[in-house]
MDAnalysis code that builds the backbone (N, CA, C; Angstrom):
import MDAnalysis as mda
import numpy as np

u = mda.Universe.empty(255, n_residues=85, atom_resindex=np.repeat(np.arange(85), 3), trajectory=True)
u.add_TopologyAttr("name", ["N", "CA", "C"] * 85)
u.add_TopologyAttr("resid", np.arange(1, 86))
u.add_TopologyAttr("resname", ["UNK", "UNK", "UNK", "UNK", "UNK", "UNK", "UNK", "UNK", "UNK", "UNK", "UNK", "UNK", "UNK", "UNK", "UNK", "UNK", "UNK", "UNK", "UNK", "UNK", "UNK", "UNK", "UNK", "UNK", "UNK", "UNK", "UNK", "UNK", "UNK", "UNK", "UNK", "UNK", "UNK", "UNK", "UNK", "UNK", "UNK", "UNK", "UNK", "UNK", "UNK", "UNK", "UNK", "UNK", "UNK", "UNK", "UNK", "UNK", "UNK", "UNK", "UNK", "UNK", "UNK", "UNK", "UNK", "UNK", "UNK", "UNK", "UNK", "UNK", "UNK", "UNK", "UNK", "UNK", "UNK", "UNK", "UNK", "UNK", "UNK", "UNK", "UNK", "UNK", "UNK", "UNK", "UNK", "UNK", "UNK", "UNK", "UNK", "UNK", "UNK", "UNK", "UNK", "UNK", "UNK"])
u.atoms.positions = np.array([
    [-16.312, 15.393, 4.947],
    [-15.390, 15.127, 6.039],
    [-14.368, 14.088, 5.591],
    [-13.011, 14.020, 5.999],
    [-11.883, 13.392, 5.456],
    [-11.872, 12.319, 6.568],
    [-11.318, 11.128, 6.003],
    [-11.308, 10.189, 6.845],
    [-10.104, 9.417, 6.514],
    [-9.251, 8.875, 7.867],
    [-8.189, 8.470, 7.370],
    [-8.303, 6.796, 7.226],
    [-7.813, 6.618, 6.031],
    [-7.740, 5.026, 5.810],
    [-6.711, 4.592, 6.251],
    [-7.063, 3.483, 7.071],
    [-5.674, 2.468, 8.240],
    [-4.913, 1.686, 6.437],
    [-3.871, 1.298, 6.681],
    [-2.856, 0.759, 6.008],
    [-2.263, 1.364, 4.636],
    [-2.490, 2.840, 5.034],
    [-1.980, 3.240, 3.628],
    [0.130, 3.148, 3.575],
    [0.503, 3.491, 2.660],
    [2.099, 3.310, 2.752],
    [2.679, 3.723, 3.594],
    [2.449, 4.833, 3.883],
    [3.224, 5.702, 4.851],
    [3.036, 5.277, 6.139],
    [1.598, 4.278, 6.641],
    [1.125, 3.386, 7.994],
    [2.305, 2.793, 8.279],
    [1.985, 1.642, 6.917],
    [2.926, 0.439, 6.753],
    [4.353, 0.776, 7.041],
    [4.983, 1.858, 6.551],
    [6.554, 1.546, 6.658],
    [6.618, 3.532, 7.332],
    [6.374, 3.312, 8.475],
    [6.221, 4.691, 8.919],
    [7.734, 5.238, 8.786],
    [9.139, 4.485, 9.221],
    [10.713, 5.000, 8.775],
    [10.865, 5.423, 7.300],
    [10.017, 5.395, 6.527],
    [10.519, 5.168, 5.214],
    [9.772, 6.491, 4.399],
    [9.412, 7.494, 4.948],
    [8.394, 8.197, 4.461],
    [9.391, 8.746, 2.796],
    [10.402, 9.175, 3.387],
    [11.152, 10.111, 2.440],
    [11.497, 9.319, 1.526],
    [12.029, 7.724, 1.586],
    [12.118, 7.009, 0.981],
    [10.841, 6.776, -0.257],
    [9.634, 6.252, 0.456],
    [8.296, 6.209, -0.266],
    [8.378, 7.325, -1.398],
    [8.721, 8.495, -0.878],
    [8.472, 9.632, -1.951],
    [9.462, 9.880, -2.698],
    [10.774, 9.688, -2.540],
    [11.409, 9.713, -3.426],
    [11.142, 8.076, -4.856],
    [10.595, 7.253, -4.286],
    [10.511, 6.493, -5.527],
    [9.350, 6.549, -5.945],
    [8.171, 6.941, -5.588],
    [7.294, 7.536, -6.213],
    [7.518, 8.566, -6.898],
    [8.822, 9.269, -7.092],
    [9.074, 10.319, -7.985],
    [10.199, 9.764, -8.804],
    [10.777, 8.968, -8.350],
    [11.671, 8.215, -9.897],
    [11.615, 7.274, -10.074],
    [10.501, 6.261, -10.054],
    [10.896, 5.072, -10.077],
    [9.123, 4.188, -10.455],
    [9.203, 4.868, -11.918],
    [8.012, 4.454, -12.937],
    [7.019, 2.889, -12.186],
    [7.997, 1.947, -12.227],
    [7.149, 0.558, -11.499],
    [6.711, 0.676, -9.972],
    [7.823, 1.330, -9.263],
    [7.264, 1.540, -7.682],
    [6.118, 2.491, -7.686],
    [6.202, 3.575, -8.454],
    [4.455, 4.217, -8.783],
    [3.472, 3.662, -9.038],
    [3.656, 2.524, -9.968],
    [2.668, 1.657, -10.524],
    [1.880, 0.982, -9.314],
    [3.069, -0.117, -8.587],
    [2.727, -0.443, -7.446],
    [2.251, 0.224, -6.283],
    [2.641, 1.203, -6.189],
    [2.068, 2.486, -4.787],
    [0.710, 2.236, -5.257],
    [0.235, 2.599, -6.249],
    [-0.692, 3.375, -6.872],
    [-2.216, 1.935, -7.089],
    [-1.329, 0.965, -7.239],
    [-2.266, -0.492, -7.479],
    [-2.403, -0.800, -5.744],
    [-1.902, -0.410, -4.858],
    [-1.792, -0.947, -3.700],
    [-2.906, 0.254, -2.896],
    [-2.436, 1.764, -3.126],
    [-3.795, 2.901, -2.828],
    [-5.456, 1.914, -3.025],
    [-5.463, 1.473, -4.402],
    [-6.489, 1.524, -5.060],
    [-7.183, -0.110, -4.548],
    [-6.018, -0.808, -4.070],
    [-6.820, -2.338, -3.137],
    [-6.923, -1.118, -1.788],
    [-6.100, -1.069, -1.207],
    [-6.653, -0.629, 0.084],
    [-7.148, 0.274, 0.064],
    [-7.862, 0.932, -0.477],
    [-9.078, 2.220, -0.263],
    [-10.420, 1.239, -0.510],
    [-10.170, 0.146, -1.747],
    [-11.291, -0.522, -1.913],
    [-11.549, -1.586, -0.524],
    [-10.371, -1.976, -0.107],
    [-10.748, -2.795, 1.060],
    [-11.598, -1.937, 2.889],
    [-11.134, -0.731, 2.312],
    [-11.005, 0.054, 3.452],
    [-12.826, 0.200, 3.150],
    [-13.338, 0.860, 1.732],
    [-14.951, 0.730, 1.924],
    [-16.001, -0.514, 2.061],
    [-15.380, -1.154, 1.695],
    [-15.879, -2.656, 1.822],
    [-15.907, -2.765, 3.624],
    [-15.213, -3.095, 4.553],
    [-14.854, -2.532, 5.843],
    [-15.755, -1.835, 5.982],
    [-15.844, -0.503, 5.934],
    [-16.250, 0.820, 6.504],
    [-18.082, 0.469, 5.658],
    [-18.579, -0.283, 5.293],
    [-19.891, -0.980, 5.165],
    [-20.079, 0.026, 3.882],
    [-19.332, 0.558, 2.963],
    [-20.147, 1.622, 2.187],
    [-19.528, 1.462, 0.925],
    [-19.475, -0.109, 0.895],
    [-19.724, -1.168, -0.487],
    [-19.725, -1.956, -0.488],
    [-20.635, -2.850, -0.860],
    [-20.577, -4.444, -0.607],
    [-19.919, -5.071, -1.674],
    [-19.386, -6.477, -0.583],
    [-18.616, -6.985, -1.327],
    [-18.423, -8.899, -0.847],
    [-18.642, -9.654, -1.166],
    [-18.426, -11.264, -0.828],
    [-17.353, -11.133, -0.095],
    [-17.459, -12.256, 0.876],
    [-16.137, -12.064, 1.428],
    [-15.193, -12.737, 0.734],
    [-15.309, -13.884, -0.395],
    [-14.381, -14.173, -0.916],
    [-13.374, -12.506, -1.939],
    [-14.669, -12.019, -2.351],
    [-14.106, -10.685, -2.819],
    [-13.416, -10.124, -2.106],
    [-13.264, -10.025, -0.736],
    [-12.751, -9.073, 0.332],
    [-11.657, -9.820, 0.594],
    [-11.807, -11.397, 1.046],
    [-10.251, -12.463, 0.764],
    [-9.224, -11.842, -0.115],
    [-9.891, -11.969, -1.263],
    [-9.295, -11.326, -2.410],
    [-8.195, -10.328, -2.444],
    [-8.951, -9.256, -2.192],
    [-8.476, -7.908, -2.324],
    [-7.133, -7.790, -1.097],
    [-7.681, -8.538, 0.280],
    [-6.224, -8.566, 1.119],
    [-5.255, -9.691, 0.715],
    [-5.639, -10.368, 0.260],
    [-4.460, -10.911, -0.450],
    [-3.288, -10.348, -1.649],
    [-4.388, -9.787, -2.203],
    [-3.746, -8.586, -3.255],
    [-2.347, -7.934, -2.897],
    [-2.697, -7.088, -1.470],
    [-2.759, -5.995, -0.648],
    [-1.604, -6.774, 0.203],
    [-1.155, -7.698, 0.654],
    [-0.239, -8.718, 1.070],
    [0.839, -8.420, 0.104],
    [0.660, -9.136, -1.098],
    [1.052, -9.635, -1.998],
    [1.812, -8.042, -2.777],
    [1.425, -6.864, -2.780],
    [1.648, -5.709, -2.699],
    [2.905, -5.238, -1.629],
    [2.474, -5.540, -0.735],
    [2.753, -4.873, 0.226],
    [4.863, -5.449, 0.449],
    [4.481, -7.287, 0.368],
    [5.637, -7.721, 0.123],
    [6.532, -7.142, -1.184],
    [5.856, -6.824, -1.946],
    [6.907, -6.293, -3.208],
    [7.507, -5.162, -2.954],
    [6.662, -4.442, -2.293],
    [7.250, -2.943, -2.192],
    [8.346, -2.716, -1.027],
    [7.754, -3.594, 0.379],
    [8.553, -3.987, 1.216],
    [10.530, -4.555, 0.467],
    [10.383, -5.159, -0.449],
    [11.706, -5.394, -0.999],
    [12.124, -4.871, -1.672],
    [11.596, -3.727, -2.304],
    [11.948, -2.732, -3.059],
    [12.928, -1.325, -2.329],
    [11.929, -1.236, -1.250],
    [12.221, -0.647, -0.108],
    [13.395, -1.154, 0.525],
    [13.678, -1.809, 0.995],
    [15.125, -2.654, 1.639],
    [16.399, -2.820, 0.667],
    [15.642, -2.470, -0.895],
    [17.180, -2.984, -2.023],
    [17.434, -1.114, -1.448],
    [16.829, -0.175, -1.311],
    [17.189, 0.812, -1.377],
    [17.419, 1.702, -0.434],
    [17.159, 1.434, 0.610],
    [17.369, 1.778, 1.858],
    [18.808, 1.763, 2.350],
    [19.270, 3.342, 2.693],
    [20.955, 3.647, 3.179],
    [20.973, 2.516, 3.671],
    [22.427, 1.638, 4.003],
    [23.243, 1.148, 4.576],
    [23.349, 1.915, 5.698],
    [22.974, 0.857, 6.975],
    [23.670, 1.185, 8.360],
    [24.637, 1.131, 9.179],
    [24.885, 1.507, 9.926],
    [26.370, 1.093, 10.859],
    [27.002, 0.675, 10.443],
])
């Protein structure tokens, strides 16, 4: 059974879907980052969901990561995002 994990990219910046995918298809470091940011929040998401343990300093950890992620891509996202009005 499939289960959806809360904060994946497309959560986070729900306007930006087409955006997300187009730099996941050209844009070698924003893959890197998508891809390092999947791999904290799926790990934070089982840690959570009780079906891996983990310290909570470990779990501190990992959302800090996941922050720290989230802000990079967030500005990555905004250098590239059409111009409005």
């Amino acid at each position: 059974m499939s289960q959806h994990t809360p904060h994946e990219l497309h959560d986070e910046f729900p306007d930006d879907g087409d955006l997300l995918h187009r730099l996941k298809m050209e844009d070698a470091h924003f893959q890197k980052l998508a891809e390092k940011y999947h791999e904290v929040n799926r790990e934070i998401h089982r840690i959570e969901s009780e079906v891996e343990a983990a310290s909570d300093e470990r779990a501190e950890d990992l959302k800090k990561q996941r922050l720290a992620l989230v802000d990079e891509i967030s500005g990555i996202l905004a250098r590239h995002r059409a111009p409005t009005g």
